[in-house]
N, C-alpha and C positions, 0 to 999 in steps of 0.2 A: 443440460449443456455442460460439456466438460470444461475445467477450469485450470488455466495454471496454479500452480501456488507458490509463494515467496516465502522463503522462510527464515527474519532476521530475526527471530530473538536471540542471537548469537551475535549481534552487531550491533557499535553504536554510534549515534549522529557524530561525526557528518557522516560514516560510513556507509549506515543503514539508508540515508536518505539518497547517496549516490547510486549504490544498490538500485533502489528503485524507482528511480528515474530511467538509472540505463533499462532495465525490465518494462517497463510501459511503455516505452518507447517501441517495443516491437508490437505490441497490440493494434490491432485492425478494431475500425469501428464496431460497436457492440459486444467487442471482445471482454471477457472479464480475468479476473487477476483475482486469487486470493492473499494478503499480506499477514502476516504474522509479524509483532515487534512488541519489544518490552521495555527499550531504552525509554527516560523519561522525555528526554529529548526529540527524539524519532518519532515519539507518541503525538507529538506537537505537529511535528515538522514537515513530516510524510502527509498526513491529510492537509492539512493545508497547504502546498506545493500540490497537489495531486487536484484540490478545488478549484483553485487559481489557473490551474491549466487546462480544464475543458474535460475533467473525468466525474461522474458520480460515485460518490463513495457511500457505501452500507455497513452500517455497525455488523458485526456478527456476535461480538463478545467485547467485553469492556472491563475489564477488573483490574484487581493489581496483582495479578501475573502479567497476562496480556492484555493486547488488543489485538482482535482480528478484523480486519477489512476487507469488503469486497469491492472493486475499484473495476469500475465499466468505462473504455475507453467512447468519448461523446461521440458523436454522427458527424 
């Protein structure tokens, strides 16, 4: 299944986190989203805002460059 992907490591809280909110917001159930971010901030902010609103979220990578996440808009 093709995916969009997001790409903030170039952005940082709050910017990163309004970024993508406005982006999951167009996702249709079972849709997925790949997110890319580096801020320390964003690395907080975006998963949790993203749990608390009805998405599953999937590590893909975790270090200290990135995090990547795969974010599945709920049923």
């Amino acid at each position: 299944m093709e995916r969009a992907l997001l790409n903030l490591t170039a952005e940082r809280c709050p910017m990163a986190l309004l970024l993508a909110k406005r982006a999951v917001q167009n996702l249709h159930s079972g849709e997925l989203m790949e997110i890319h971010v580096t801020d320390t901030g964003a690395r907080q902010d975006i998963p949790r805002y993203l749990s608390n609103h009805g998405f599953t979220i999937e590590v893909r990578v975790d270090n200290h460059q990135v995090l990547e996440i795969i974010v599945t808009k709920g049923l």
